[in-house]
N, C-alpha and C positions, 0 to 999 in steps of 0.2 A: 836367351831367346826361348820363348817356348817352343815343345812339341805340336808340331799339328797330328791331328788327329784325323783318320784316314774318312773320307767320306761313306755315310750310312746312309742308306734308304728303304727302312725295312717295313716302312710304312704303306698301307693296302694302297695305291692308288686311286682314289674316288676320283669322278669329274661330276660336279653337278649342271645340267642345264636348265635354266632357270629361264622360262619362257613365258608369256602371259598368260592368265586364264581365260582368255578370251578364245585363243587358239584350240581349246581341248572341252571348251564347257564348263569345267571345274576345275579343283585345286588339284595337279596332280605334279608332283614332282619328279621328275627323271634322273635318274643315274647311269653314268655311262662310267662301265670298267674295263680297264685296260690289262690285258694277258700278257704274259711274255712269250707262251706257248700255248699250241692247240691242246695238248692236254690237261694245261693249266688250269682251259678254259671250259672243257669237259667235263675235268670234275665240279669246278663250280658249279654246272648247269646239274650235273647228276645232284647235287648237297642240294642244290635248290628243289629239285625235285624230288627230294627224297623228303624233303620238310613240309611238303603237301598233304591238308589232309583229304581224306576220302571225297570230300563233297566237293572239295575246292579242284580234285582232277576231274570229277563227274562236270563239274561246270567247263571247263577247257573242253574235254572232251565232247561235251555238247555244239560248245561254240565251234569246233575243229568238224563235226557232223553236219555241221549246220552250213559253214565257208563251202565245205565240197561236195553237200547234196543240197547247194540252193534249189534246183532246178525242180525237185521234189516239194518243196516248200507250197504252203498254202499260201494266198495273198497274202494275210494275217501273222506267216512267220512260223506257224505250229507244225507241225504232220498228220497229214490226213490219216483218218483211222482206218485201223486195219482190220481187212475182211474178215468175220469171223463165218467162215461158210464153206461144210464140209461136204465134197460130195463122194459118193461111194460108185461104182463103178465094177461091172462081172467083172471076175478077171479070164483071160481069154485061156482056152485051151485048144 
């Protein structure tokens, strides 16, 4: 009789969702991953983030600027420009 051999599962857990493109406009693929813990999941996000380049945080960063100062927004989506106009003023004694 054989030995069995003890169950392993040291494999990443991927899940893909596999949705139409019609739902999102184009080809985009989703991944959902599964933690066993909040830290687990922590450092994922930290590694992902740390593998960001410069321009690619400036764009999040914009988008993230943009969600919570809609209300500033021009029709158009831009930011109106900014005053350039100094005035000088006694100062009082």
């Amino acid at each position: 009789m054989k030995k069995k051999q003890p169950y392993k599962n040291n494999k990443e857990k991927v899940i893909q969702a596999k949705e139409p493109e019609v739902a999102y406009g184009k080809s985009i693929q989703k991944t959902i991953r599964m933690f066993s813990s909040f830290e687990e999941e922590n450092e994922f996000i930290a590694k992902q983030r740390y593998m960001l380049s410069r321009d690619e945080r400036m764009v999040y960063a914009e988008q993230l600027r943009k969600m919570v100062f809609h209300k500033y927004l021009l029709p158009d989506g831009t930011w109106p420009p900014i005053a350039k106009v100094i005035t000088l003023s006694n100062p009082h004694t």
